[in-house]
FIVEX-490404 format. One record per residue: residue number from 1; residue in one letter; x, y, z negated of N, C-alpha, C in turn. Coordinates in steps of 0.02 Angstrom, whole numbers. Atoms other than C-alpha are relative to their C-alpha. Example, Ala and Ser with C-alpha at 12.3 -4.5 7.8 and 13.67 -1.06 7.14 Angstrom:
2
[pt 1 A [45 -59 0] [615 -225 -390] [45 60 0]] [pt 2 S [-42 -59 3] [684 -53 -357] [-39 55 -37]] 
//
This chain:
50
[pt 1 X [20 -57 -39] [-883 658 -131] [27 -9 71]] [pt 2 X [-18 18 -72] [-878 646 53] [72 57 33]] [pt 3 X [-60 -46 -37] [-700 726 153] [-19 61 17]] [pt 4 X [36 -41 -25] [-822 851 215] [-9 69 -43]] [pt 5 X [-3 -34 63] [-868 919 59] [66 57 -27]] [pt 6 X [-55 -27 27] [-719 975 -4] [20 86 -1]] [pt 7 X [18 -65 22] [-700 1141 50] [-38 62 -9]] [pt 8 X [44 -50 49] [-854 1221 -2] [-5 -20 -62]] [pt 9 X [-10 -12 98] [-813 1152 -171] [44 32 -24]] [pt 10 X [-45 -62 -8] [-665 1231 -159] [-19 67 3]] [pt 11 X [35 -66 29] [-739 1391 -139] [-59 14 -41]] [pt 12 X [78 2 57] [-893 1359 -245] [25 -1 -51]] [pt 13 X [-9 -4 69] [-794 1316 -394] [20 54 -19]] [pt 14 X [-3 -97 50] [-714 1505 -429] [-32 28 25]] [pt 15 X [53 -62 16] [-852 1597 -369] [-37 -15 -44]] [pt 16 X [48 23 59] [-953 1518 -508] [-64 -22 10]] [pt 17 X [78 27 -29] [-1098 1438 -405] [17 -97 -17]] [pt 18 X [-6 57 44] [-1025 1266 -466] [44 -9 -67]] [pt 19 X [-36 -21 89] [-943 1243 -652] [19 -64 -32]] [pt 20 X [-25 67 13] [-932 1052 -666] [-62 14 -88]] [pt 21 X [39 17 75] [-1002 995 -852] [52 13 -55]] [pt 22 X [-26 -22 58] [-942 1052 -1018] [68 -17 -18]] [pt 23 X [-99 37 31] [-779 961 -1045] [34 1 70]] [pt 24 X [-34 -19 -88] [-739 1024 -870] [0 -51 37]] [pt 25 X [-35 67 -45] [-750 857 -774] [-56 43 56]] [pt 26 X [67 -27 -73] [-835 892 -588] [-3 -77 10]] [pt 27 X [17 64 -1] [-936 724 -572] [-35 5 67]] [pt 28 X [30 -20 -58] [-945 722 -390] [-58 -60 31]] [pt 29 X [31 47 10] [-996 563 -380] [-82 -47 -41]] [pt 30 X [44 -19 34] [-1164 593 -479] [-45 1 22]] [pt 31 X [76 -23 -17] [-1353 607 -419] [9 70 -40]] [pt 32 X [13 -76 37] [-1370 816 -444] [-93 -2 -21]] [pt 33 X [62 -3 55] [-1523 831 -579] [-18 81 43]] [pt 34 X [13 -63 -18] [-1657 970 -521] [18 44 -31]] [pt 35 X [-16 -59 22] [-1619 1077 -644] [73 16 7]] [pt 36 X [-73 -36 -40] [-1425 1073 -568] [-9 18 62]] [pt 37 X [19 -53 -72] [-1502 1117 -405] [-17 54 -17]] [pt 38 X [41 -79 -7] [-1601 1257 -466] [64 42 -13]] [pt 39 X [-47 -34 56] [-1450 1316 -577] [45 18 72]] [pt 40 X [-49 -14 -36] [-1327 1314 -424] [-22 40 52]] [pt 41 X [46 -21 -43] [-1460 1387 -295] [-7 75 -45]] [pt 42 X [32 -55 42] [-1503 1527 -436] [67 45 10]] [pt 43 X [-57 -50 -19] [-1295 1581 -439] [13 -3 66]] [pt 44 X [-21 -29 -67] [-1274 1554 -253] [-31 41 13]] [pt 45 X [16 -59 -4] [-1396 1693 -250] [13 48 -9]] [pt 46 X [-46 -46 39] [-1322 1781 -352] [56 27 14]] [pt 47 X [-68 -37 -45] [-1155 1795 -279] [-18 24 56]] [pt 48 X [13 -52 -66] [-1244 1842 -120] [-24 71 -11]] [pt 49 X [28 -78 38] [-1329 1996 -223] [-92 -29 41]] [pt 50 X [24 -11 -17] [-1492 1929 -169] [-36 -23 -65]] 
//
């Protein structure tokens, strides 16, 4: 994950707009699958109330 990054993952991970994968690892390093865009796009909405 690029230096850059960092702290909006930092705040993304406890508002719950990112969640990592089931056995808790955050695979930053990863190609994000559409359906983890939609999914993260769907709660960043969400926390905005929109």
């Amino acid at each position: 994950m690029p230096s850059w990054a960092n702290s909006s993952v930092d705040k993304a991970l406890p508002a719950g707009i990112l969640s990592g994968y089931e056995d808790g690892a955050f695979r930053a390093g990863r190609e994000t699958t559409r359906g983890e865009a939609a999914a993260m796009i769907y709660k960043l909405l969400a926390a905005l109330g929109i």
